[in-house]
N, C-alpha and C positions, 0 to 999 in steps of 0.2 A: 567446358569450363564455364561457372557463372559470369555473366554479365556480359559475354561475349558472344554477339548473334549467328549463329550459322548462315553462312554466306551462300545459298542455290545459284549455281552456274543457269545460265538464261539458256532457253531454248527457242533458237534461234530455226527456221526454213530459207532453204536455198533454192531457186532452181535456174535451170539451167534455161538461156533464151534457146537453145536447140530442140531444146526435150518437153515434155509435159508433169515428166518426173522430177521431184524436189530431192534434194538433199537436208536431214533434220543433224543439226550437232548445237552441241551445249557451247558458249564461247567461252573460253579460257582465256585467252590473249586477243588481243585488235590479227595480230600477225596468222594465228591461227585461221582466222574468219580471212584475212588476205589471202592466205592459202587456197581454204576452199572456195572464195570468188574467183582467183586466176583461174583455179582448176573450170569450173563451170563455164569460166569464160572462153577458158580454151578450146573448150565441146567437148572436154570430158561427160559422155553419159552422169548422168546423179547417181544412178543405180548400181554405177561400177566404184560410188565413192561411199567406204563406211565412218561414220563417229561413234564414239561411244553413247552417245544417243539413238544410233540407228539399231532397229532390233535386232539385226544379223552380224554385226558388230563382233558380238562377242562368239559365235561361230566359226567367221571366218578368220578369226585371229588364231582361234585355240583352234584348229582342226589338224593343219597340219603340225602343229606343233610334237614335237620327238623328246622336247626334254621340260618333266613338269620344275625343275627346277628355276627356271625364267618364265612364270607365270603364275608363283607366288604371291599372295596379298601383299600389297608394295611394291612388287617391281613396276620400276615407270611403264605404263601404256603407249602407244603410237595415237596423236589426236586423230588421224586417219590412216583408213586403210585403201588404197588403190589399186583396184582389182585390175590394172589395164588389159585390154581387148585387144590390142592394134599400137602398133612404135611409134605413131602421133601420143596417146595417153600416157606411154614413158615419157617420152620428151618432154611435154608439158609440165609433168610432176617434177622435173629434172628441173624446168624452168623456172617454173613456181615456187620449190621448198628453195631455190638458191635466192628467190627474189625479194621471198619475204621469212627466211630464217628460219625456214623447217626443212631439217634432212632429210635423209631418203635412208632406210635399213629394207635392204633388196633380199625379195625372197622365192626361190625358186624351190627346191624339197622341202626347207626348214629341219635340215638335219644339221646346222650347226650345233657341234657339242657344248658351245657355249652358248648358244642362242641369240648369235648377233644379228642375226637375220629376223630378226623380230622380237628384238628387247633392248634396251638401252642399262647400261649400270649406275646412268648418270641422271639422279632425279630433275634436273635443270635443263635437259636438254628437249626439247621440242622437235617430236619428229613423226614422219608416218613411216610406212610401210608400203612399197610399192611392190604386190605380188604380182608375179610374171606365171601364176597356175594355168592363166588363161594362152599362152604361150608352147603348147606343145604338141605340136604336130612334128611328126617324124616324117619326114619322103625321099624315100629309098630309090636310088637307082644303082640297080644292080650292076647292070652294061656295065657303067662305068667306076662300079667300087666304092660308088660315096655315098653320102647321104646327108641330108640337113635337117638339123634339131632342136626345137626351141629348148630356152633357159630352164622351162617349167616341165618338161619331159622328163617325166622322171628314166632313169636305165632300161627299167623292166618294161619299158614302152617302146625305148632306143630295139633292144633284145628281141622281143617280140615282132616288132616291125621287120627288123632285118632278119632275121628265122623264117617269119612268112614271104619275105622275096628270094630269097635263098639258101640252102641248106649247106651250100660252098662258103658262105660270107659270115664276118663276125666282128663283133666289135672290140677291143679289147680296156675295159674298165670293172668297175666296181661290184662285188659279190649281192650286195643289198641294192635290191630293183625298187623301192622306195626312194632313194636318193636324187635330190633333183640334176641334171645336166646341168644345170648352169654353174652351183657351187662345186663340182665333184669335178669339172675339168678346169676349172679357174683355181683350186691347187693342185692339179696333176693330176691325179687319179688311177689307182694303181688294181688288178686282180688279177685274175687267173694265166689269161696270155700276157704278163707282165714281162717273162722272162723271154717270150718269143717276139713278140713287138713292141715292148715298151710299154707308155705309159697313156692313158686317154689323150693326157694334153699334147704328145707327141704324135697324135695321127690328128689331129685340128688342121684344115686348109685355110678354114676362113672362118672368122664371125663376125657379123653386124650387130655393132654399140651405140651405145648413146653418150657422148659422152659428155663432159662437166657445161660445156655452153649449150647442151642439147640437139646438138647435131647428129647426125643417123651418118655415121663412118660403116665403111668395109675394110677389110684388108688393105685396100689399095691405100683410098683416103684416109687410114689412120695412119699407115706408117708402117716399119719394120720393128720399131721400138716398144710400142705399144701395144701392137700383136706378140711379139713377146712376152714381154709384161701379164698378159693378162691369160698366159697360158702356163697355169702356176705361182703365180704371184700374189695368188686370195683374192678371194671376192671381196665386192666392194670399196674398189680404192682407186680405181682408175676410168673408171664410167660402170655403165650398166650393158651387159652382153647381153639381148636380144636372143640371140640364133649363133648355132656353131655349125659349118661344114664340117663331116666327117669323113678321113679314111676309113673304107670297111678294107676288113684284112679277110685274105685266104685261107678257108681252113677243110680241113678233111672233112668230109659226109658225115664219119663215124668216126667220136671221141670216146677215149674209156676215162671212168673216175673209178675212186674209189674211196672209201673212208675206212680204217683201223684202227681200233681203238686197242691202246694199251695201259694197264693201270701200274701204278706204282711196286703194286708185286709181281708184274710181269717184267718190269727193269725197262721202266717208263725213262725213270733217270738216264740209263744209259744212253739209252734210244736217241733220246733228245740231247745230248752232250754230241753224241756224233753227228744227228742229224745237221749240227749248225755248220759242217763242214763240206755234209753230201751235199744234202740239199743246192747247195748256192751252184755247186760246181756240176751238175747232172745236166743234160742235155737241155737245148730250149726251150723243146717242145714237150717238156716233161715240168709240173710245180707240184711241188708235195710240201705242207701246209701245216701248220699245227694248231691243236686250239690245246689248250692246258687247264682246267677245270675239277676240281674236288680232288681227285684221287687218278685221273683218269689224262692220257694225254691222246688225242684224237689228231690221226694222222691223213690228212684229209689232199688228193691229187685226180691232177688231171691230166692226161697224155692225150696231143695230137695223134692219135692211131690206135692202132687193136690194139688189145689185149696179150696178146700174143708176143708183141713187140716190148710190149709197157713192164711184161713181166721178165723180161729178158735183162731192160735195163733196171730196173732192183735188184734180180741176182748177181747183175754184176756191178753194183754200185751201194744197195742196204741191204743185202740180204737175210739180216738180224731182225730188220722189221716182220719179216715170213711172211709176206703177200704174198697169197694165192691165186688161182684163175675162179675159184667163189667168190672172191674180195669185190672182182672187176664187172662192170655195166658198162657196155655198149649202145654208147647213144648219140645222138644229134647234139652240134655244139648248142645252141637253144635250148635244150633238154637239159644242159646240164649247169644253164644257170639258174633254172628251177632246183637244180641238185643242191649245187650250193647253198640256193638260199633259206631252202624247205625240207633241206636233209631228206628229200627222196623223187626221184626222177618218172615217179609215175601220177603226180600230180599236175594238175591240168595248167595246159601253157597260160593259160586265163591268168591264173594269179600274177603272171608280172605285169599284168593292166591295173590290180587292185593298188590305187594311189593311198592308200590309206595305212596300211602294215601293223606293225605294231606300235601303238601312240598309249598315253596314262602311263608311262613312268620318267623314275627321276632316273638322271645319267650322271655318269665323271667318268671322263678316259684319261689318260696320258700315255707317250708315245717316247722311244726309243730310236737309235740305230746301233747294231754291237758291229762290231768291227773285230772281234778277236772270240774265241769261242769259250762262252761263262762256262767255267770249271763245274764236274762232275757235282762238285759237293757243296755247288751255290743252289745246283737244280736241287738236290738230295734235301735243301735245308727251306727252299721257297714252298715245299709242300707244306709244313707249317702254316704258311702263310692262305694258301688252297683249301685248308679243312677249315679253317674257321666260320661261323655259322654268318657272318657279315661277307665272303669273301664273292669277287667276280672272279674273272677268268682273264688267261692271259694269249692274246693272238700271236704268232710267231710267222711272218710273211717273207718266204726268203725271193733275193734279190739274185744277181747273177748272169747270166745269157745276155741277151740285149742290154736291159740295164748296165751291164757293165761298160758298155763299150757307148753309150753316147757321153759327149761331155758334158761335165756338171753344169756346165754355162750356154747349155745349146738349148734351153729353156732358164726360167726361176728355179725349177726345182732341183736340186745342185745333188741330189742323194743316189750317188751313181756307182761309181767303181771302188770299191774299200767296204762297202756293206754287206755284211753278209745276209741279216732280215732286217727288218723293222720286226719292235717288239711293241702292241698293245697290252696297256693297262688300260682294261674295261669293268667297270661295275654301273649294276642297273638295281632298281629297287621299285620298289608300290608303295612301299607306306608311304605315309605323310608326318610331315612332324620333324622338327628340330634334330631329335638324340636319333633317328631312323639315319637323316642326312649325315650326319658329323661321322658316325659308326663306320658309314660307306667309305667317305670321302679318306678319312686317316686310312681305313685299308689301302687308299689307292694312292695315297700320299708318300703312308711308312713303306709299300713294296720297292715303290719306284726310287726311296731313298734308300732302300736298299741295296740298289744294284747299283746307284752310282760307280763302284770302282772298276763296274764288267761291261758300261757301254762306252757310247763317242766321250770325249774330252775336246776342251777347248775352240767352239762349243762343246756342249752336251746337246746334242741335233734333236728334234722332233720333227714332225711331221703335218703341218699347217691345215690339212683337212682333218686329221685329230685335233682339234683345236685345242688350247690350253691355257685360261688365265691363270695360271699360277707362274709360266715363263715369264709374266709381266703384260703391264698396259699403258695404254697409253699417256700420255699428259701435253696438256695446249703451251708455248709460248707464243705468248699475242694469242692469236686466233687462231694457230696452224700446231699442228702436231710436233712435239718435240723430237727431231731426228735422234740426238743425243739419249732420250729415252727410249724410246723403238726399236733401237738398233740392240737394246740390252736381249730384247725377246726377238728382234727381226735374224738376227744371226742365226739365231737357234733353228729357224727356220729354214733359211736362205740362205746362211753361211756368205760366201763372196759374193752372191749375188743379190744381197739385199742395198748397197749401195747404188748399184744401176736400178735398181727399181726405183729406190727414193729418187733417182736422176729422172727418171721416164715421169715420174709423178710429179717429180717440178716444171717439166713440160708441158702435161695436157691437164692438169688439176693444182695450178699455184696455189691456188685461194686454199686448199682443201676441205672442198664439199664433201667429197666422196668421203668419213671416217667415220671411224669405230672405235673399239676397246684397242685392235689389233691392226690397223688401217697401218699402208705404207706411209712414212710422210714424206712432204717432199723435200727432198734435199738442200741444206744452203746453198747459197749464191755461191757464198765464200770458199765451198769445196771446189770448185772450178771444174766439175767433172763435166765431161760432153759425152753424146752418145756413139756409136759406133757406127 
């Protein structure tokens, strides 16, 4: 606009009295620059801090990034990024963005579907990014069944590791070995052995937090509350998890999978109408899986044991599917989270180390629980919606075995006995551009407002590691997050146990540092709830 001077942010060098290395960032604020003095002053390394002045900057922001949706021109930036090395460099960051007004957006995969893990939707707010990538070491001890994992591990490192210490041992979490550990057991984490052992966050012993004053807690010195809490509860809202203790669970040498594909003129619809009944109720050592796609419904299972056995239980439980003994691979549980993820089991164990997967596209999910099984001629009528030249695909994860039997309140994640799947609404895209996004997002919008009358009611449940701003976000009274608001999307999530969480988060985070779009908040005074 004439007359009015463009105003250059100063660039400003920092360094550190520990190091020989500087930190270079433009100043935007006095608080920002306070920021990066604590941090230096703390002995945070330089070279472990980026600004958007530093050249690597914009690398380390976009690399792990999963969805180009949050890192469009205009979405707010992080003024730093903090690569921490070591749980001193969290802490400090914890110390610092509390002491001079810049948050913290914690990032361990960067698979958030929303991107909360490294984007803010609020151009006002002032914050970094504190990546815990450097955090991932997995150490296995077999002897004893456990294992300990950093935040920044991603699964297919967890997998790998425990594959290579034993061919008896397994973990039980998430299909996509890109996913980082820290966010993927902070809401649950559900896959293959779901039905036989639950869910990731239900084999958790222990992890080491940091939490809102910056203190380094375990198990012991957090509490019972808080360890709760933060096994399901979402990332980011109650300190910063570090490191998680893992149960490794027992499994046979040799697992069989298999995948079937059936299309629409093969009586896909059928299939899938009955499947929503077998499925839940088959053995536990047995998950058969759906993915739903164009014309095509892909019947995708895993069985604890041979083949032999796995075909015994379909013909006496789907035998309409016609799984054969061709259908069926014989292989190592480790082998077959390569199977899952890469649709074939003779691809090299290597790739659940490659941190990197598939990145450069735009994402929207939303998520489901049915409770009652959607009618032949809801399936018969959503193909419609499959062929369309904009359309994604829809995941079908049945629930059952285990899942059934722990109680909804024996963690956050409350989605236990009354489920028969969880249903994803998944769409991915490449282009770029306005009418690409809007196209996508209405298919995933109009499907899921489609089914309203065949899933949960009162809520309408989703599933917190699908994340979804469209159940709502948040908003501040005073300074701290509105419960009254939260609760409208925290339900959806956490059903009854969204109010002991906001109770746990009025405990160890009053002020509320820890938030996001989707943060727990903490509870009034005035509800008078206490813990248990």
């Amino acid at each position: 606009m004439a007359g009015i001077p463009r105003i250059l942010p100063v660039l400003f060098v920092l360094c550190s009295l520990s190091s020989s290395s500087c930190i270079a960032f433009a100043s935007a604020s006095g608080a920002t620059d306070a920021f990066l003095g604590c941090l230096a002053a703390a002995g945070v390394p330089p070279r472990l801090v980026q600004t958007p002045a530093s050249p690597s900057y914009d690398a380390l922001l976009l690399s792990p990034v999963r969805n180009l949706r949050y890192v469009a021109p205009g979405t707010p930036r992080p003024v730093a990024i903090v690569a921490a090395a070591e749980p001193a460099h969290a802490q400090a960051a914890v110390r610092c963005g509390r002491r001079h007004g810049v948050r913290l957006r914690v990032r361990s995969g960067g698979h958030d579907y929303e991107g909360l893990s490294y984007a803010s939707l609020d151009g006002r707010e002032r914050f970094a990014v504190l990546d815990l990538a450097a955090f991932r070491e997995v150490r296995v001890d077999a002897a004893r069944g456990e294992a300990w994992a950093g935040s920044g591990a991603t699964l297919g490192e967890v997998y790998y590791a425990v594959g290579a210490a034993s061919r008896a041992l397994a973990f039980p979490a998430g299909i996509c070995p890109t996913v980082g550990v820290g966010g993927h057991l902070s809401g649950g984490g559900f896959g293959t052995l779901m039905r036989r052992y639950g869910l990731a966050a239900d084999n958790v012993l222990d992890a080491v937090l940091v939490d809102a004053d910056g203190r380094l807690l375990n198990r012991t010195t957090m509490g019972e509350d808080l360890f709760w809490a933060i096994r399901g509860g979402g990332g980011e809202s109650f300190g910063t998890v570090l490191s998680w203790k893992l149960r490794l669970v027992p499994v046979p040498e040799t697992v069989t999978v298999f995948t079937v594909r059936r299309s629409r003129s093969q009586s896909a619809s059928d299939l899938i109408t009955k499947w929503q009944e077998i499925a839940p109720a088959l053995p536990r050592d047995l998950i058969l899986r759906v993915v739903v796609q164009s014309n095509d419904a892909q019947f995708e299972a895993m069985f604890l044991g041979r083949c032999t056995r796995l075909l015994d239980h379909m013909r006496a439980h789907f035998p309409d599917l016609g799984v054969t003994q061709a259908d069926c691979e014989e292989i190592s549980w480790v082998r077959s989270t390569v199977y899952f993820a890469f649709y074939s089991s003779s691809k090299p164990l290597e790739l659940l180390l490659d941190r990197t997967g598939e990145t450069g596209r735009y994402v929207k999910a939303k998520s489901d629980y049915v409770q009652e099984p959607i009618p032949w001629h809801v399936w018969e009528s959503t193909w419609s919606w499959l062929e369309k030249p904009e359309a994604g695909l829809l995941i079908l994860d049945p629930y059952g075995g285990r899942m059934g039997s722990i109680s909804p309140s024996e963690t956050p994640f409350p989605h236990r006995k009354g489920n028969l799947y969880n249903l994803q609404y998944y769409s991915y895209w490449f282009e770029n551009g306005t009418a690409a996004m809007e196209k996508r997002m209405s298919w995933v919008r109009g499907l899921y407002n489609e089914m309203e009358p065949y899933v949960s009611k009162n809520p309408r449940t989703g599933y917190v590691n699908y994340r979804d701003l469209d159940l709502g976000t948040n908003e501040l009274e005073g300074n701290v997050t509105s419960y009254a608001k939260a609760k409208v999307w925290g339900e959806k999530y956490f059903k009854g146990n969204f109010e002991r969480l906001a109770a746990v988060k009025a405990m160890v985070d009053p002020d509320d540092f820890f938030r996001n779009e989707q943060s727990i908040p903490p509870l009034p005074s005035a509800k008078g709830w206490s813990p248990i």
